[in-house]
N, C-alpha and C positions, 0 to 999 in steps of 0.2 A: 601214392598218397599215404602209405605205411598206416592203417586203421588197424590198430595193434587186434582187436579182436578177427581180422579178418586175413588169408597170407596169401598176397597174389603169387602167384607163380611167375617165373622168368619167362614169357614167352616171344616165340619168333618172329623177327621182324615182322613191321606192317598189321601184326595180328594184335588182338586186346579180348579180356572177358567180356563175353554177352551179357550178360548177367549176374550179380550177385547178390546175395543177402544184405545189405547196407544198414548199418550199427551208429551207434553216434562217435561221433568222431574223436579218436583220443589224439594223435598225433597228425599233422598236417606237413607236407614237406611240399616246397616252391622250387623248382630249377630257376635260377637266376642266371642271366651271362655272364656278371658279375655284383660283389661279393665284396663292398669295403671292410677293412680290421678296425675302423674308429668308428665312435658314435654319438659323439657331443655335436647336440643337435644344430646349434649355430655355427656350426662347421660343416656337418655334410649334409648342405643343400640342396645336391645335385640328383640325377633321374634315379642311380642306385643305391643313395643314402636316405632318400624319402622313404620307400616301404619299410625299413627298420627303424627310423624316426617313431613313424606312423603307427608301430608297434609298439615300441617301448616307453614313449612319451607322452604326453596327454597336453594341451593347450587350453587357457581360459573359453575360449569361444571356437568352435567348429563349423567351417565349413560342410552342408549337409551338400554333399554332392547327389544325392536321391532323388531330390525334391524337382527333377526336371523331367525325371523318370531315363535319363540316359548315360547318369554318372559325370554330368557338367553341370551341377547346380550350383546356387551360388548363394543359396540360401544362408543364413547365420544362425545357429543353433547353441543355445546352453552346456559346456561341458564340464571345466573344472571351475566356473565360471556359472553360478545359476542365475545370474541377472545382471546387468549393466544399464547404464544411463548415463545421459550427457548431463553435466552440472553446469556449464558454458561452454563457449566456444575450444578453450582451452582445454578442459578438465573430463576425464571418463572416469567414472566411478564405477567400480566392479566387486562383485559379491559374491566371496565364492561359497564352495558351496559344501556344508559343514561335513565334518566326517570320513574328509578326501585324506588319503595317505599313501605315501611312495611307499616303494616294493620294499625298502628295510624296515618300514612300519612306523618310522617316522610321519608323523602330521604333518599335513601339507598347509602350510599358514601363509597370509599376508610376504612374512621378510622373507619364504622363498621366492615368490614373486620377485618382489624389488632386488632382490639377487640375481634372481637370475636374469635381469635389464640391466642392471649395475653392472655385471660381471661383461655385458657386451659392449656399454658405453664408455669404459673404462679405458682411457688412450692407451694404454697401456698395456691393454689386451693382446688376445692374437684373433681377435674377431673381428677382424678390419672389413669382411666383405658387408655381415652383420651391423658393423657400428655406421655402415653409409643407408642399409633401409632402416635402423629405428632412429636416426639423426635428429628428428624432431623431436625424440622424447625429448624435456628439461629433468626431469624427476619422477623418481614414483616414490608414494606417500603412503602408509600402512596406518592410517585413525586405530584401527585394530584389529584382532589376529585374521577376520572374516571379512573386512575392509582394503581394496584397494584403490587409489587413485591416481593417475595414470596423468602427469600435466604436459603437457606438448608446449615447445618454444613458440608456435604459427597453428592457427586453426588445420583441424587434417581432419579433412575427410574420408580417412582409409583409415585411422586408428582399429577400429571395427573388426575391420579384416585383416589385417598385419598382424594381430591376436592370435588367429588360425592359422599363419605361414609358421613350418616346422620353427624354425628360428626361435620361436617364440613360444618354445614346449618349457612348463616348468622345471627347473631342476633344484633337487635339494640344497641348501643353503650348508648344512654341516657336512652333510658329505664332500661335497663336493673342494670344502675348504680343506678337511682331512686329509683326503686321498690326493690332491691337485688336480692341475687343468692335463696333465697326460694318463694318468691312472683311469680318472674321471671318464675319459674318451675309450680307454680300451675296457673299464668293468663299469658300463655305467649304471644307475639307478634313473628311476624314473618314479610316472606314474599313472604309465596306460595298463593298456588290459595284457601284456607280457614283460616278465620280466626275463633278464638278461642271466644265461647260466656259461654262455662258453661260445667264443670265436676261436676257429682253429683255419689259420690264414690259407688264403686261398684254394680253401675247400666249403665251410658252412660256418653258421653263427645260428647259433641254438636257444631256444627262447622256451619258458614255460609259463600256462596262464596262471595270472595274477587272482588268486579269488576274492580279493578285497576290492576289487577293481568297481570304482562306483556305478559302473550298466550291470554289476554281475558279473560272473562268473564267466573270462570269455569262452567261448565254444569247441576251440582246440585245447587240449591240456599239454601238447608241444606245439611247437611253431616253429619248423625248422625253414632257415634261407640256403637252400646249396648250391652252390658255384658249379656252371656246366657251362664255359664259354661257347662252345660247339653246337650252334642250333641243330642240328640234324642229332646228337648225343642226346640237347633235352628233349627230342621227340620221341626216341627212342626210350629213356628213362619214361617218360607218359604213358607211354605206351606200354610197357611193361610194369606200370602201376608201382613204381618205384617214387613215382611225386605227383604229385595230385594237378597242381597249377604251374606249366612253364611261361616264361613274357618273352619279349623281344621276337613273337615270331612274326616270318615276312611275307607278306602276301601271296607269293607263290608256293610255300609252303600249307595253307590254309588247305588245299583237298588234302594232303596228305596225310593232315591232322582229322579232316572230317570223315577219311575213310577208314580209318581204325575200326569204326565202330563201338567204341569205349568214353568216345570226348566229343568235343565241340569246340569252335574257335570264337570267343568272344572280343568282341573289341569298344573301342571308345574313343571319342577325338580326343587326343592330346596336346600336347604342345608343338609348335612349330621349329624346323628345322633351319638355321641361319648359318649366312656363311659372316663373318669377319676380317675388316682387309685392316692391313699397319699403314698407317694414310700419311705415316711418317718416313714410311720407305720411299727412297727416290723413285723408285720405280715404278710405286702408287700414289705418292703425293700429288696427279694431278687429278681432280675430282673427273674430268672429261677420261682420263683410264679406266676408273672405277665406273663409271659408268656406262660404259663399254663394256663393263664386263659383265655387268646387272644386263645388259641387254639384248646378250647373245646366250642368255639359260632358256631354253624352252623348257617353262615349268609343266604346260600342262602335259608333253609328252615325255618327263620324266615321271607326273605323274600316273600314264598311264603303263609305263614301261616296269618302272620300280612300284607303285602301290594296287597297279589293277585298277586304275582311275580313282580311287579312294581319298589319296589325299588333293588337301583342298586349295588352290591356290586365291590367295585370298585379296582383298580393298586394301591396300598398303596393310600395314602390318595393325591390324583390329581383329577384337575378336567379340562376336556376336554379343557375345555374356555380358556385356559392358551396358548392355541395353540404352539409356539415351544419351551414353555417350560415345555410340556406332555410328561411323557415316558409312551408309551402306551405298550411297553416291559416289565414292570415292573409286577412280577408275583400277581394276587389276593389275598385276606384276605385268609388263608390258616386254612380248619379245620381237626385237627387231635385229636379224644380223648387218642389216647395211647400214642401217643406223649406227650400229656396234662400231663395224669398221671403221666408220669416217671419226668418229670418237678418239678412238685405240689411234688411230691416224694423226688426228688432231692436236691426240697430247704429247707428241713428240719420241714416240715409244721405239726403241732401237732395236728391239727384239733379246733384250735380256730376260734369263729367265724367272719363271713364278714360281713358287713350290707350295703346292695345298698339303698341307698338314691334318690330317685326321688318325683318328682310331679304328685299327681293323674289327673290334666289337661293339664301341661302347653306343653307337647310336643306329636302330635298325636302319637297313640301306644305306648307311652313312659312307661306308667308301663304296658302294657301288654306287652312289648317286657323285662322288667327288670323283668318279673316274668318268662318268660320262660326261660332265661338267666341264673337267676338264679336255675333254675329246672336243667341245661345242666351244671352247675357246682357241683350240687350236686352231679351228674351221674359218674362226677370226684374224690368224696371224698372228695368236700371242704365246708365244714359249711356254707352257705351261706344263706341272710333271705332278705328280701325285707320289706324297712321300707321308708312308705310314710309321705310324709310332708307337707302339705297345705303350708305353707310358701316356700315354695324352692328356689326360686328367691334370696330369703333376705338371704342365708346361705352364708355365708362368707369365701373367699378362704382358709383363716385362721383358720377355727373350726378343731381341729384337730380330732373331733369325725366324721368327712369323711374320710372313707376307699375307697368305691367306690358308686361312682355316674355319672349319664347321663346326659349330654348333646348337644348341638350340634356345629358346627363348625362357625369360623371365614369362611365365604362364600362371603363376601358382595361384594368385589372386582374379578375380576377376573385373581388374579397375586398368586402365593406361597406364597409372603413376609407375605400377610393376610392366607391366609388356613394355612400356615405352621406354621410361625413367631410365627401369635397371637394365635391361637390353642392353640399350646404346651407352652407360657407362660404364657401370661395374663390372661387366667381363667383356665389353668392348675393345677395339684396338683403333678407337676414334680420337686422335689430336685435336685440338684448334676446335671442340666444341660447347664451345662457352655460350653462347647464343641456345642455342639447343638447350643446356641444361640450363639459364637462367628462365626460357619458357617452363622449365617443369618443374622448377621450384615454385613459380607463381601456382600453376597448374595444382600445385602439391599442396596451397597452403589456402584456400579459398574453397569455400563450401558452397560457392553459386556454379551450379550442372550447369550454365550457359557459356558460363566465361570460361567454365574448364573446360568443355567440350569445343569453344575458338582457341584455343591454347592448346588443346591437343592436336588440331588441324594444322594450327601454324608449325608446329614441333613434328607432324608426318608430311608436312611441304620441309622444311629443312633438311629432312631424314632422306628424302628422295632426293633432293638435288644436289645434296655433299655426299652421298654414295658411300658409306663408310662400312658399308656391308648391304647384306640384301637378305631379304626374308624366299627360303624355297617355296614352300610350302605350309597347309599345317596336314600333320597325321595320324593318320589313326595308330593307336595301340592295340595290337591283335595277343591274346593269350591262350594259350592251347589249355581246355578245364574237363576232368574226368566229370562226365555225365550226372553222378552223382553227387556231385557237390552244387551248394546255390550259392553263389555269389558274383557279385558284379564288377567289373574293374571301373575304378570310377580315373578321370581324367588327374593330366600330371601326374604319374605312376604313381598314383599314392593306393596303395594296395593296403585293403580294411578287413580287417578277420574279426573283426568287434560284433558283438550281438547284435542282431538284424541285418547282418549285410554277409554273414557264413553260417552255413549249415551244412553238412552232411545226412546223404539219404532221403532228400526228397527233391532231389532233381533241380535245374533253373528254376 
């Protein structure tokens, strides 16, 4: 945890301090598995670019993940942003909130707003994954400097909450024009509660707190992210008080964490784990394959092999948060291998082979779950091999040598239009579905819960029956936290060191 007034000692495996004096926290250090070098926020989206977002950025409206009391809330809270209202169907009008200003000391006004939505909607951009979730914007309008207005092409009932997706962190307007969109990404400015002092590649990104910061003064006065792809390394770094908070740890690892003596392992449901088929490959283009292969995963004895029964296999791919627009009627990921067979049979399948594509770090159990996976489809008669790739991140939706690979879900919001929507297109590898998204654009642009909740039903009946991937699980996120520290991990790895959610020295 590095508590500069306090100097833990290097100690021997398994062992940790009983006891110590506990000070207020100057410096804060995180083992991470990994460790991205960029930081514009409408670009790193994904599970390891949220906690540095999360740090360095601030958003008009937050997600209070608290407010459920288990770090999955879904509350909407005031942040850079001290009040909002609907002017019609069309128009959100948002007030921010005076006195806000990024880490160069620059004022944060109105035309950084509208820059930083311009700078995404701009065809021209390289924010193409960005410029497909805020699509409905038409404009954003500045009346003036503490004045924004926000006009949507189609009524959206998620404007709200698309405010609090990273994506949509303010960024300064002159800087950002000064430095460019590559400077930008590697020394960014912001305007959360840390600002950014030094990325040193594939090792750590160093961060110190902001005191202008409008909660105050955040609570760590560093905030370091260090790179330790090696879970059993960032257990041992925890354990030797060398970092205060490790993630990505995996179920079977939790006594070994909780026997130290020094920590505890907390967790929080997160987002779910998905696989991805190219439904354009001859060899997957017939929906009766893909669904053969959906139906020889035994999810729940993965989940008890790989999470200790934790993760959750869930009603087609919904998630509770959505409240009245969950159908919790809706039957479970269903496994049948003789069903499987006659499928795989069905579709004419010759026995060429499959290659699952994943990363050996980037998503806990991810290739131990793609190696049993693919064991349970061999069982079926389907050629299938498991091919790792350090790079994985960097694989392009486009590479047509993906057949099948894992990943995990659009989760961040707690609405369909995101689990559903962006799932099955934006980093999908689903052809021929136009039916599918002309449901979720309706879905997307209508503010009656009834008819978007039949729209979401019709759109998870299409999703199961053209098979163009399949949902494993959802899971928990486990993180190893020295005793001493209070803080909760709240869901979608967004990891919060903001006042009221980190302290040092007064325990959970």
């Amino acid at each position: 945890m590095m508590l500069r007034p306090i100097r833990f000692a290097m100690l021997a495996a398994g062992m940790c301090l009983a006891s110590v004096q506990f000070a207020v926290a100057e410096d804060l250090i995180v083992g991470m598995q990994e460790v991205r070098p960029l930081f514009d926020p409408a670009i790193e989206t994904g599970n390891t670019g949220i906690p540095l977002s999360n740090a360095i950025f601030d958003t008009l409206i937050r997600r209070d993940f608290q407010a459920d009391g288990k770090g999955t809330g879904g509350e909407l809270v005031p942040a850079l942003a001290e009040s909002w209202r609907r002017v019609d169907d069309h128009t959100l009008e948002v007030k921010l909130r005076a006195g806000s200003t990024f880490h160069n000391g620059d004022p944060l006004t109105s035309k950084d707003v509208k820059f930083t939505f311009d700078r995404i909607l701009d065809p021209k951009s390289q924010y193409g994954r960005s410029q497909f979730q805020y699509e409905n914007i038409a404009r954003v309008e500045t009346p003036d400097d503490l004045t924004v207005r926000i006009v949507t092409k189609n009524p959206d009932p998620t404007i709200e909450m698309m405010l609090t997706f990273p994506a949509s962190s303010i960024v300064p307007k002159d800087y950002f024009e000064k430095v460019g969109f590559d400077a930008f990404g590697q020394k960014p400015i912001g305007a959360g509660p840390y600002r950014f002092v030094q990325s040193i590649d594939d090792d750590r990104v160093i961060l110190e707190a902001f005191p202008q910061y409008w909660q105050g003064k955040p609570p760590a006065d560093k905030l370091v992210f260090r790179e330790i792809p090696d879970l059993s390394a960032r257990i041992t770094a925890l354990a030797n008080g060398e970092v205060g908070i490790i993630n990505n740890v995996t179920p079977d690892q939790i006594p070994a964490i909780e026997t130290l003596g020094c920590c505890d392992v907390r967790s929080v449901m997160a987002n779910s784990q998905v696989l991805n088929y190219r439904t354009s490959n001859p060899v997957m283009a017939d929906k009766r394959f893909r669904q053969g292969l959906n139906l020889a995963i035994d999810r729940e004895l993965l989940s008890k092999a790989l999470w200790n029964g934790k993760a959750e296999v869930l009603h087609s791919h919904q998630y509770a948060e959505w409240g009245d627009l969950y159908n919790a009627e809706r039957p479970k990921f269903a496994y049948d291998p003789e069903r499987a067979r006659e499928l795989i049979a069905q579709s004419g399948y010759k026995g060429e082979e499959i290659d699952f594509i994943t990363s050996p770090v980037y998503y806990t159990n991810g290739l131990a779950a793609a190696e049993a996976i693919v064991s349970m489809w061999q069982k079926i008669g389907v050629n299938a091999k498991v091919q790792v790739n350090e790079n994985f991140y960097e694989i392009s939706n486009d590479d047509p040598g993906i057949e099948v690979r894992n990943l995990s879900d659009w989760a961040d919001l707690p609405d369909p239009n995101v689990t559903i929507m962006w799932s099955w297109t934006t980093t999908a590898l689903w052809d021929g579905n136009e039916a599918f998204q002309e449901l979720g654009r309706k879905a997307a642009t209508t503010l009656d819960k009834k008819e978007r909740f039949s729209l979401y039903q019709k759109m998870l009946d299409n999703f199961e029956d053209q098979a163009p991937g399949t949902v494993l699980y959802r899971v928990p996120d486990f993180y190893g936290v020295r005793h001493d520290i209070k803080w909760q991990p709240y869901t979608n790895y967004v990891m919060d060191f903001r006042p009221g959610n980190f302290a040092v020295g007064a325990g959970q």
